[in-house]
One Martini backbone bead per residue (centre of mass of N, CA, C, O) as a GRO file, in nm:
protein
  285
    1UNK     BB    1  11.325   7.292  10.506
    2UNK     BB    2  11.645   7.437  10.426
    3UNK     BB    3  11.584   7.757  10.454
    4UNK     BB    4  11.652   8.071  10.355
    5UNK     BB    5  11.384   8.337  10.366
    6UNK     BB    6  11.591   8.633  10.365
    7UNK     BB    7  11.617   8.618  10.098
    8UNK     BB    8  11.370   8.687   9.964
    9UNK     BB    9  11.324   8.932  10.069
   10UNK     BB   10  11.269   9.261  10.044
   11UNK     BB   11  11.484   9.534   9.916
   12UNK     BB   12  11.453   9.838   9.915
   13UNK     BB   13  11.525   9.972   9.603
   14UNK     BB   14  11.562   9.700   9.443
   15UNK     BB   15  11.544   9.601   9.156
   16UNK     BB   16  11.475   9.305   9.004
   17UNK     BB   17  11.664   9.217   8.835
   18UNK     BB   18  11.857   9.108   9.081
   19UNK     BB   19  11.636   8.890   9.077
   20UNK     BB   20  11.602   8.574   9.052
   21UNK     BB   21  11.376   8.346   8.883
   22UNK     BB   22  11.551   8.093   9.018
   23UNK     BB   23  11.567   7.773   9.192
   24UNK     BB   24  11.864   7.525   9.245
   25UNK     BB   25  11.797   7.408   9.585
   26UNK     BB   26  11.572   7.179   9.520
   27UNK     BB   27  11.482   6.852   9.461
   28UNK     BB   28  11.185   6.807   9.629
   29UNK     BB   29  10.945   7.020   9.600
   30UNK     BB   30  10.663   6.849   9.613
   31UNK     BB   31  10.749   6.737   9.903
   32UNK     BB   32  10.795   7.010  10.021
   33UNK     BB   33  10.472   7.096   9.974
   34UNK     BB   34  10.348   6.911  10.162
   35UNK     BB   35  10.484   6.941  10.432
   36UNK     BB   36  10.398   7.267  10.401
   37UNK     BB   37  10.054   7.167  10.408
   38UNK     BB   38  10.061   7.031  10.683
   39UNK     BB   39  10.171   7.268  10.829
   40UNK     BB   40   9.932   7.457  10.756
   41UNK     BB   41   9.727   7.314  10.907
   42UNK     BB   42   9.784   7.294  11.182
   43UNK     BB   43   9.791   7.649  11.187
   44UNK     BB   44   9.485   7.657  11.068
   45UNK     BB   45   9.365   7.547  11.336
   46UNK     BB   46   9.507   7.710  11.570
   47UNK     BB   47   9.395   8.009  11.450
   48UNK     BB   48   9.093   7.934  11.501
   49UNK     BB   49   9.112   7.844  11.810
   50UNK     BB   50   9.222   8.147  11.915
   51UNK     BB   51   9.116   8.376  11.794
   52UNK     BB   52   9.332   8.667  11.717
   53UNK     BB   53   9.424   8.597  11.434
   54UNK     BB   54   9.493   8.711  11.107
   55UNK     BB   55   9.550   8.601  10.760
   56UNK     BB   56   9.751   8.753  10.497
   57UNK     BB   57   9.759   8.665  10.159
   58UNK     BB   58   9.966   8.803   9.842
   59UNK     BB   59   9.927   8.808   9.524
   60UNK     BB   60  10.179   8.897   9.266
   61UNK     BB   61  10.223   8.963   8.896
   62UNK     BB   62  10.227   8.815   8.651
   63UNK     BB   63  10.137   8.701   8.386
   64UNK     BB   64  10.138   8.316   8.446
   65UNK     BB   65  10.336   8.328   8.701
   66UNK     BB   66  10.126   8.111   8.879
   67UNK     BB   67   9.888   8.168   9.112
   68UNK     BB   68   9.669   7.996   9.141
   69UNK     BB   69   9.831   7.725   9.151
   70UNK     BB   70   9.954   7.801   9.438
   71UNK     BB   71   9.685   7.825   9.593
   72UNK     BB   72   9.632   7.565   9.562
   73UNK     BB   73   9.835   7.383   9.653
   74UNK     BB   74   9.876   7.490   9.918
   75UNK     BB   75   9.568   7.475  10.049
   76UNK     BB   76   9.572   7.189  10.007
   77UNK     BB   77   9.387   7.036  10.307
   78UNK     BB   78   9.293   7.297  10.395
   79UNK     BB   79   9.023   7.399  10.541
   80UNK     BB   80   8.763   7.568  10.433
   81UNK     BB   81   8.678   7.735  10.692
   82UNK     BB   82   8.971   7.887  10.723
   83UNK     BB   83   8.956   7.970  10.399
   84UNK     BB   84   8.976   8.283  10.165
   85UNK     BB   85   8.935   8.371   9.812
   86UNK     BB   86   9.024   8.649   9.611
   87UNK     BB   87   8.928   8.784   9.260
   88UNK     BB   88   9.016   9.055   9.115
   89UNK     BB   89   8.833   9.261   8.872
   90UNK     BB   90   8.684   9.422   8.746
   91UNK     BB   91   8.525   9.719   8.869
   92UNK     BB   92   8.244   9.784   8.959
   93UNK     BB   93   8.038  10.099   8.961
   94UNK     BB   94   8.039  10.103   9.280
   95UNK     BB   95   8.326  10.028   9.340
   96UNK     BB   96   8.406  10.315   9.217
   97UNK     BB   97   8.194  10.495   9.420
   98UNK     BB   98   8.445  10.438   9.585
   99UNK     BB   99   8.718  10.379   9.740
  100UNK     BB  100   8.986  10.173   9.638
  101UNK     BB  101   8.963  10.010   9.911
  102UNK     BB  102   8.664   9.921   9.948
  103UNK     BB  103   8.649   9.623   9.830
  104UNK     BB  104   8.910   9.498  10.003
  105UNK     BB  105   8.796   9.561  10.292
  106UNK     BB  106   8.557   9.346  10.261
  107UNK     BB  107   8.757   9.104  10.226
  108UNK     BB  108   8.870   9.088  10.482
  109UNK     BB  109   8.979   8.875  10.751
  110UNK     BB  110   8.911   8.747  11.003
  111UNK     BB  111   8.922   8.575  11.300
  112UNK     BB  112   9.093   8.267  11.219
  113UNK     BB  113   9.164   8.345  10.926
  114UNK     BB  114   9.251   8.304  10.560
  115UNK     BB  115   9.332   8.534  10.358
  116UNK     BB  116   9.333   8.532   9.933
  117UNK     BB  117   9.481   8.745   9.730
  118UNK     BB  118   9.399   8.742   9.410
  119UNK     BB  119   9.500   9.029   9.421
  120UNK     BB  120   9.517   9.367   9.454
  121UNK     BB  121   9.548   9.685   9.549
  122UNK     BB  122   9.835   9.672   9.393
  123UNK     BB  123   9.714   9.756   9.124
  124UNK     BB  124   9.642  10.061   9.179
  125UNK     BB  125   9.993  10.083   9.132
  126UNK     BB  126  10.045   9.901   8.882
  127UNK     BB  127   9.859   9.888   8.649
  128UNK     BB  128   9.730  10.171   8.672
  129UNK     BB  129  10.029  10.303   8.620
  130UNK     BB  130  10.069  10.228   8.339
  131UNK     BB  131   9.763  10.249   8.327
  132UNK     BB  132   9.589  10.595   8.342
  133UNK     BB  133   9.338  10.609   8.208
  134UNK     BB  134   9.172  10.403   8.421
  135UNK     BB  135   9.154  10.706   8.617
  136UNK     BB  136   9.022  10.900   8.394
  137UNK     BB  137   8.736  10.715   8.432
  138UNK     BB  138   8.716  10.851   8.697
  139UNK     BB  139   8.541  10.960   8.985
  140UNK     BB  140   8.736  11.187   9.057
  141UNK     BB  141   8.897  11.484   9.277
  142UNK     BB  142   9.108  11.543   9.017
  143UNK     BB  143   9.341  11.676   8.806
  144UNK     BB  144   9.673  11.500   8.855
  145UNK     BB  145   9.868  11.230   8.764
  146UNK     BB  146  10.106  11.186   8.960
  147UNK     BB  147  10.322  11.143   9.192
  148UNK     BB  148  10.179  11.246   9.434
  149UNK     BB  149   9.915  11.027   9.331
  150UNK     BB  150  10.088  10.771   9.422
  151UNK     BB  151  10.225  10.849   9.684
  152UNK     BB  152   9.935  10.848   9.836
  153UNK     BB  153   9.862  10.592   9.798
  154UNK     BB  154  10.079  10.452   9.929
  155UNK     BB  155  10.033  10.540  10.203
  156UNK     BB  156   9.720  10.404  10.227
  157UNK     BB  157   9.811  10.154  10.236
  158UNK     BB  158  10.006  10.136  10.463
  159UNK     BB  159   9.852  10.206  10.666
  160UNK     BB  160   9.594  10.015  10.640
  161UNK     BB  161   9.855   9.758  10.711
  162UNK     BB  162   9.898   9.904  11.003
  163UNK     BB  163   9.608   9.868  11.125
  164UNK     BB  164   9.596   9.558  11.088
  165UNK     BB  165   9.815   9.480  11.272
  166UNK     BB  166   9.689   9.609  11.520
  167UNK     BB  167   9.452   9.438  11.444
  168UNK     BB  168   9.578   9.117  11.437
  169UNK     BB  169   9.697   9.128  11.124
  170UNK     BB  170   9.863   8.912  10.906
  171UNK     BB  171  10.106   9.012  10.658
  172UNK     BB  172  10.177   8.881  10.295
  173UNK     BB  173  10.404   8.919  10.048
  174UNK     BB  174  10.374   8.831   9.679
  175UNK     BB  175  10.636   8.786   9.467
  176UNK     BB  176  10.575   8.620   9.093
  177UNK     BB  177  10.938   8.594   8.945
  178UNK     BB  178  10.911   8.627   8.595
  179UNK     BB  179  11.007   8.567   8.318
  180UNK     BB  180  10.992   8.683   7.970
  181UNK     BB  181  11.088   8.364   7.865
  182UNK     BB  182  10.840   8.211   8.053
  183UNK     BB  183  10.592   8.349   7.974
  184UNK     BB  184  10.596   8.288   7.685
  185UNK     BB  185  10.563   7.962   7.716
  186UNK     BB  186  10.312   7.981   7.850
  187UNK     BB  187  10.118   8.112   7.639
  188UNK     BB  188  10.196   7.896   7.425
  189UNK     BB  189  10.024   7.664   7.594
  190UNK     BB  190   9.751   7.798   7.615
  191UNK     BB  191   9.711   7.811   7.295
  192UNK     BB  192   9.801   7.496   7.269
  193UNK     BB  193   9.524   7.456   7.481
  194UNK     BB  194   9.186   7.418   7.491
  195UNK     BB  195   9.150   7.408   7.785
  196UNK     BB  196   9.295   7.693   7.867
  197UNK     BB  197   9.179   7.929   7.668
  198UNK     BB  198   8.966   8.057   7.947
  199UNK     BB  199   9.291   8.216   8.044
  200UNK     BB  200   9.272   8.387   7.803
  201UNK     BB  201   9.451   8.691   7.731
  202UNK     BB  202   9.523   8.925   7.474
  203UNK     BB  203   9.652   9.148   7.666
  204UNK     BB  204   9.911   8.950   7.718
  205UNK     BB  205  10.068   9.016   7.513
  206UNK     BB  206  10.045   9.375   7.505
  207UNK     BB  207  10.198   9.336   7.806
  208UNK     BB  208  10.470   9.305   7.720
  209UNK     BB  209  10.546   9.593   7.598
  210UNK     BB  210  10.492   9.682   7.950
  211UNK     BB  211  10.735   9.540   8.131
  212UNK     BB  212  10.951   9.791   8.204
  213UNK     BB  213  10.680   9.930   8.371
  214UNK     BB  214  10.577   9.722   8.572
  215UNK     BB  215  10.837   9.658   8.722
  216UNK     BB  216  10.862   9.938   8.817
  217UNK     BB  217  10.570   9.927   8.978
  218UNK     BB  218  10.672   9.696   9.146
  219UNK     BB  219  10.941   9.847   9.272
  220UNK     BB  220  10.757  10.117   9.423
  221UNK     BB  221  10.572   9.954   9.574
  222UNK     BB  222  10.766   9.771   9.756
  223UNK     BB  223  10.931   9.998   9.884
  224UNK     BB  224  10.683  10.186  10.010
  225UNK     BB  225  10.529   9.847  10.139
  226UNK     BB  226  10.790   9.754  10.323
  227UNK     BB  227  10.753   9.579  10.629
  228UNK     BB  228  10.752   9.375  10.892
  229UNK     BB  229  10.443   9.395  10.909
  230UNK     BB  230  10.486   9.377  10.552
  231UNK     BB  231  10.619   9.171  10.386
  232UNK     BB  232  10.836   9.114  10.074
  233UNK     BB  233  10.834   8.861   9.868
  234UNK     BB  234  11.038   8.706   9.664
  235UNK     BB  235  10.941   8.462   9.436
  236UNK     BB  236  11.062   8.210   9.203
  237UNK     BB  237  10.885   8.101   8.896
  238UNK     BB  238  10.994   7.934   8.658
  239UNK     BB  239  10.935   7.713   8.857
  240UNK     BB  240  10.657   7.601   9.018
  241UNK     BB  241  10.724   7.405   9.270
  242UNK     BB  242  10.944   7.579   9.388
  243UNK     BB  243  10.745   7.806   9.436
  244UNK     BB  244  10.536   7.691   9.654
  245UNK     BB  245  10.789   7.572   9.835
  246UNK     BB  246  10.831   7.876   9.926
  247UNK     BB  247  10.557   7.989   9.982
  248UNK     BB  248  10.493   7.784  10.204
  249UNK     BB  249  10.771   7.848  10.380
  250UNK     BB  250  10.651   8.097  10.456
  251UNK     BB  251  10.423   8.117  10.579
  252UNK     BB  252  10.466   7.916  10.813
  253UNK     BB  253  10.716   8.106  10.909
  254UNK     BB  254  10.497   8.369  10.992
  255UNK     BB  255  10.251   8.170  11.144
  256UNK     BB  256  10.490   8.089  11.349
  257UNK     BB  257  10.529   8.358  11.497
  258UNK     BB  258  10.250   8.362  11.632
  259UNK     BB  259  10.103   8.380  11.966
  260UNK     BB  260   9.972   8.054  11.971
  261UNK     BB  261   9.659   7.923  12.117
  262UNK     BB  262   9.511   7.709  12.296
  263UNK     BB  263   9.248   7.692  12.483
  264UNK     BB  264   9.131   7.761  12.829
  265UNK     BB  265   8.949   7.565  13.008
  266UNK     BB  266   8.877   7.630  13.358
  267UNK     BB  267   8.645   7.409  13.417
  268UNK     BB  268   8.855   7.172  13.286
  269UNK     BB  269   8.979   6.910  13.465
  270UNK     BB  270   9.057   6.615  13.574
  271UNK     BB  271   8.795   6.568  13.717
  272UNK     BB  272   8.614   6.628  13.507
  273UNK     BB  273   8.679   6.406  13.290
  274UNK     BB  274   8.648   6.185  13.463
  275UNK     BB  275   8.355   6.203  13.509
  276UNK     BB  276   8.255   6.218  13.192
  277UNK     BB  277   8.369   5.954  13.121
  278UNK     BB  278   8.186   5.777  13.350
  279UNK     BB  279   7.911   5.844  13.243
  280UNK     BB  280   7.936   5.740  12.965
  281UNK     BB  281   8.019   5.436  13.042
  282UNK     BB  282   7.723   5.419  13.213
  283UNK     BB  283   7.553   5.423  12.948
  284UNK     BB  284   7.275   5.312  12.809
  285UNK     BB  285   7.270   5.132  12.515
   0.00000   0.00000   0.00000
């Protein structure tokens, strides 16, 4: 797939408005996603085998925006024991007695393994931020929820991101950016399949009312948690197979800037192979 995927990523401080919605470069993204779903498999079993650094990726969006759909597509054919998916929903009374990290943290992946945020502590300065009551009801030890309440929020992610980073996670951050007159009609498909409708949320509707605060909070998080070591990828959501085919050929191009390597053992050498070899051929069947 030859795309120039520095398009995608996010220059902190842009309106999301200035960002299309949609990409009318691949002709066959179905077929582009195949490719770059094999080649995502065999970098995630080198992943596993080299065993010295894991990969987060996270997907943010609105509601319909596709995340599911992506995440499956996407990993559809890597080993399920090399990737672990999280999909994080209203905090249990535990989670809120810790801070907002902690739920978080306790489900990054591993060395060798791709873990999938589907949602993520991003919802803490993004959904959480249109909506202050959320924090209004929790047991925290503030006055008051300014701006700068959310920009500690805002620095405390970023640290988190470089400590992962320092301690050999690769961090891959997808924002998937739909239009509101393509979100109206994939609700109303939603709502007219009754397959689909215990996928229906009413408040998303309601949230519908809150689109350019929403958005206001997507590119504040964006701008302020945007680093080489963590970056923001826009990525055009309106098509669906397009949107998969951009997503997965970043990721694959991401976690192939990492110097991954099969180990090699000492012990094994041609002489050790070959004497193993005959050793082999000459046992009684």
């Amino acid at each position: 797939m030859d795309i120039d995927t520095s398009r995608l990523r996010y220059i902190p401080g842009t309106y999301l408005d200035r960002y299309s919605t949609r990409w009318d470069e691949l002709d066959n993204a179905s077929e582009e996603v195949a490719a770059a779903v094999e080649h995502l498999t065999e970098l995630q079993e080198l992943l596993w085998a080299d065993n010295r650094y894991a990969v987060l990726a996270i997907f943010q969006g609105m509601d319909a925006s596709g995340k599911d759909g992506t995440i499956k597509r996407v990993t559809s054919g890597v080993n399920p024991a090399g990737f672990q998916v999280f999909s994080f929903r209203q905090p249990s009374p535990e989670e809120t007695d810790h801070n907002f990290l902690w739920r978080y943290w306790r489900a990054m992946p591993e060395r060798g393994r791709i873990g999938i945020f589907n949602r993520s502590y991003y919802e803490e300065v993004m959904v959480v931020r249109v909506h202050p009551e959320i924090i209004e009801q929790r047991p925290l030890p503030h006055e008051h929820i300014d701006e700068a309440f959310w920009t500690h929020r805002l620095e405390d992610i970023a640290a988190m991101e470089r400590h992962l980073w320092r301690n050999g996670t690769l961090i891959v951050k997808f924002f998937l950016h739909l239009s509101k007159a393509e979100q109206k009609e994939r609700l109303i498909a939603r709502l007219s399949n009754h397959e689909k409708l215990w996928k229906f949320d009413p408040n998303d509707i309601d949230e519908r009312s809150h689109w350019d605060a929403h958005q206001s909070a997507f590119q504040e998080a964006m701008t302020h948690t945007d680093h080489d070591h963590a970056p923001w990828f826009v990525i055009p959501a309106d098509d669906k197979w397009t949107m998969r085919a951009l997503v997965a050929q970043v990721l694959t191009e991401q976690i192939g800037k990492l110097p991954l390597a099969y180990p090699q053992a000492s012990q094994i050498d041609d002489d050790w192979v070959e004497e193993a070899l005959n050793r082999l051929r000459s046992e009684a069947e």
